[in-house]
N, C-alpha and C positions, 0 to 999 in steps of 0.2 A: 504494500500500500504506500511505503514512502517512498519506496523507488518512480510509481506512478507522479508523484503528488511533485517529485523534483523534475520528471521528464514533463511535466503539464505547465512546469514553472521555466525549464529554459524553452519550451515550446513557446510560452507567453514570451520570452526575451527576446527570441529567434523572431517572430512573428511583430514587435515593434521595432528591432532591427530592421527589420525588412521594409515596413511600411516607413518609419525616419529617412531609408534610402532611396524610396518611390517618391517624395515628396516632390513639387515639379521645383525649382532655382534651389536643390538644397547644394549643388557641387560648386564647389569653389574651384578657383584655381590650383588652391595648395592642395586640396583632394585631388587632382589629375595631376599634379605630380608624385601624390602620393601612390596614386595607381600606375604610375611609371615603376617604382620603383620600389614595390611593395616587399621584395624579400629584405631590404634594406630597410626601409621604416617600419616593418614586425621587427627586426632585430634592435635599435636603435631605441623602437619607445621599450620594450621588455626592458632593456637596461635602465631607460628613466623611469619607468615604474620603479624598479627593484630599486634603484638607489633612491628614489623618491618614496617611497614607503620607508627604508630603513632610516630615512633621515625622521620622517616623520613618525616613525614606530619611539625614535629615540626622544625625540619631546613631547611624545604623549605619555611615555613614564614620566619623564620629570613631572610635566604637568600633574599626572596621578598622583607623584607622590606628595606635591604641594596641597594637594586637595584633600590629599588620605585617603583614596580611593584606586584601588589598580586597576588598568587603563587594559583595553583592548586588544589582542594582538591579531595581524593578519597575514595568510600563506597564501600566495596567489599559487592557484592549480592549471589554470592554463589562460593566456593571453595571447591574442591575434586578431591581427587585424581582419577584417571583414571584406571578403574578396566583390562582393556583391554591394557595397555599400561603401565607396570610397570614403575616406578620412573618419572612419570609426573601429574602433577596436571592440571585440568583446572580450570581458575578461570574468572569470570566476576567480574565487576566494574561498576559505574556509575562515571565519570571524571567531574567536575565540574569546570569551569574556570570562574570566577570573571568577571565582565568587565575588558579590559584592563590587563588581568593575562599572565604572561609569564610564561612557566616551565623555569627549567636550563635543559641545555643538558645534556641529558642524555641515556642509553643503559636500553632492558630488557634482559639483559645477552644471555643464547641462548633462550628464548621463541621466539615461533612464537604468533604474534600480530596482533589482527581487531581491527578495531574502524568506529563505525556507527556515525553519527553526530541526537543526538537526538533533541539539539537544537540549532540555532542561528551559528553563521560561525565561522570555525578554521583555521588559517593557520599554514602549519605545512611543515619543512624541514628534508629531513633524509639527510646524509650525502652524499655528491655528485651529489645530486639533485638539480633539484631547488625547490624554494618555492611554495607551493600548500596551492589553497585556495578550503576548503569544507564547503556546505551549508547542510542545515537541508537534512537529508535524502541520502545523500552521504556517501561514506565511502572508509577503505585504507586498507592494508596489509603493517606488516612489519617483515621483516624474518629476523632469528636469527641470531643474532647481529649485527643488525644493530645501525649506531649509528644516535639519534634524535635530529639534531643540533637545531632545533628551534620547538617548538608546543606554537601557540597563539591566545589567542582569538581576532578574530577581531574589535571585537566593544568593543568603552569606554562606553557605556551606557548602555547593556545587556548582560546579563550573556549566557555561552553557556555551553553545555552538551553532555558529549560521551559516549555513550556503547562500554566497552573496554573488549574483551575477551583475555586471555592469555592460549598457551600451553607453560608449564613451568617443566621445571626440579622439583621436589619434594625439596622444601627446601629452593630454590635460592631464592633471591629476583626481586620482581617485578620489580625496577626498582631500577637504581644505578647513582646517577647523576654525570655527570665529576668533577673532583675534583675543588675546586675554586683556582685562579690561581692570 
């Protein structure tokens, strides 16, 4: 059943991937030359992901640890670029929340974003909303640019887990946390 429930959730990703790259004037120039040279900008942004997450994995602890709360961590599982939909990348993740881990609020620029709960409970607030609590098996959509005032794991004693797929601009960062204030 949760094997269905994640192929029904990158189906939903695939399928607004698809329609973001049908849209009519969405190609840019730098899309077409992204689609020149597509083995080289899949290689290219993977490295700026990966160094741009561990830059950013690194002051979201600090952050955590100023706040008293540990902080998020994230394993990208596969990123690539989108051969059907110049200058977008899709990428998956496995989101990992601590007992007791808050994120900072934060935006994923214009990606559209799923998140399946693969383990234990999350509550999670996008802007304007209220607070939402998801259990094992449950899952959310969040469209481009929205902003994520709260994601948290519910319990002080076990850890929880999310499958996060992103449709992402080629290049952007996955996520951008509000500035500290």
């Amino acid at each position: 059943m949760i094997s269905k429930r994640i192929a029904g959730g990158v189906l939903i990703a695939g399928t607004a991937a698809a329609i973001l790259g049908c849209a009519p004037g969405t190609e840019q120039p730098a899309a077409q030359a992204i689609r020149a040279s597509q083995a080289q900008a899949t290689t290219v942004t993977q490295a700026t992901h990966t160094t741009q997450e561990q830059a950013r994995a690194a002051a979201q602890a600090g952050a955590a640890m100023a706040s008293g709360h540990p902080s998020e961590s994230l394993k990208l599982l596969i990123q690539k670029a989108l051969p059907n939909v110049p200058g977008k990348t899709f990428t998956s993740a496995i989101v990992t929340l601590p007992p007791d881990a808050r994120a900072m609020p934060h935006r994923h620029g214009d990606a559209f974003v799923y998140a399946y709960v693969l383990k234990g409970t999350v509550r999670s607030r996008l802007g304007g909303e209220p607070m939402r609590t998801y259990h094992q098996g449950e899952n959310w959509t969040e469209q481009p640019g929205a902003h994520h005032v709260a994601t948290e794991n519910a319990s002080n004693k076990k850890p929880a887990e999310l499958l996060v797929v992103f449709v992402s601009t080629t290049g952007d960062p996955l996520k951008v946390d509000d500035p500290h204030k």
